[in-house]
C-alpha positions, 0 to 999 in steps of 0.5 A: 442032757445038760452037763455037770458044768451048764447045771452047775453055773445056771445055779450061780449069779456071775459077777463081775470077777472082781465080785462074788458069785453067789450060789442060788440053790440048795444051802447047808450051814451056810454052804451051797450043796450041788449034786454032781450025780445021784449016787455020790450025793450033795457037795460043797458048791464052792469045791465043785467050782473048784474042780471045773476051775482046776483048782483041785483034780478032784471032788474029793481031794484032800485038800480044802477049798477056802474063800478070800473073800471070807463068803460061804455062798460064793463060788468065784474061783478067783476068789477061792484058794487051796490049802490043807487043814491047817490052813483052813484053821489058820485061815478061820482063826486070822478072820475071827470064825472059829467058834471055839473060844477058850475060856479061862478063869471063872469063864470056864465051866470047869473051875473050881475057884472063883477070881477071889479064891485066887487071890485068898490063895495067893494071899495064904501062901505069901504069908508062909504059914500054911502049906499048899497042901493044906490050901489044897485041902481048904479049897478042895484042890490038889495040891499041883494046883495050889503050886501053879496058882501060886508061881502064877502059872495059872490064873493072871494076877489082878 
């Protein structure tokens, strides 16, 4: 019978080490998905790399196993590091991955005001005849609102 090592490598197309390893069995969101055994279930090819590489003492390890080389199918322990959940958003966000953008201004689902709106408000308060409460009430705002749109604590001057 095969070791969890020889099944585990038979499924990777070594490289050079300079080049990615890429995993060629079973994916899941882009990731490779080994069985180290019936029970435990599929895991991450890349963290299985990394613990027959002794990056990490175990499968389940806490800490996160992330690429250098930013490719979800290599298996390289050269080109993988450890690091903790920050690290791995803070790894994410440096190469552009993160999926959550956020959305500010119209762009933003949850708005009420439009960039317009913005403006007329800004406008109706520098006049000095009208309170931010009343603007609340005409743009079916609160009043807090009003105030942080109008110190520019919300919504960028155009």
């Amino acid at each position: 019978m095969k070791s969890v090592s020889e099944r585990f490598w038979q499924k990777v197309s070594k490289q050079e080490e300079n080049l990615c390893w890429e995993w060629n069995a079973a994916f899941m969101n882009g990731y490779g998905w080994f069985y180290l055994n019936k029970q435990d279930g599929p895991k991450f090819a890349h963290r299985v790399s990394a613990v027959l590489a002794g990056l990490i003492d175990n499968i389940n390890s806490e800490l996160h196993v992330l690429h250098k080389c930013d490719n979800t199918k290599c298996c390289n322990p050269a080109h993988l590091f450890i690091g903790t959940n920050s690290d791995n958003v803070a790894d994410r966000v440096k190469k552009g991955r993160t999926k959550w953008t956020p959305h500010y201004g119209e762009a933003n689902g949850m708005s009420k005001l439009s960039s317009d709106d913005v403006s007329i408000v800004r406008d109706l308060y520098k006049t000095g005849n009208i309170s931010q409460s009343k603007i609340a009430g005409m743009f079916n705002i609160q009043q807090p609102q009003v105030s942080r749109i109008v110190n520019e604590l919300r919504r960028s001057v155009f």
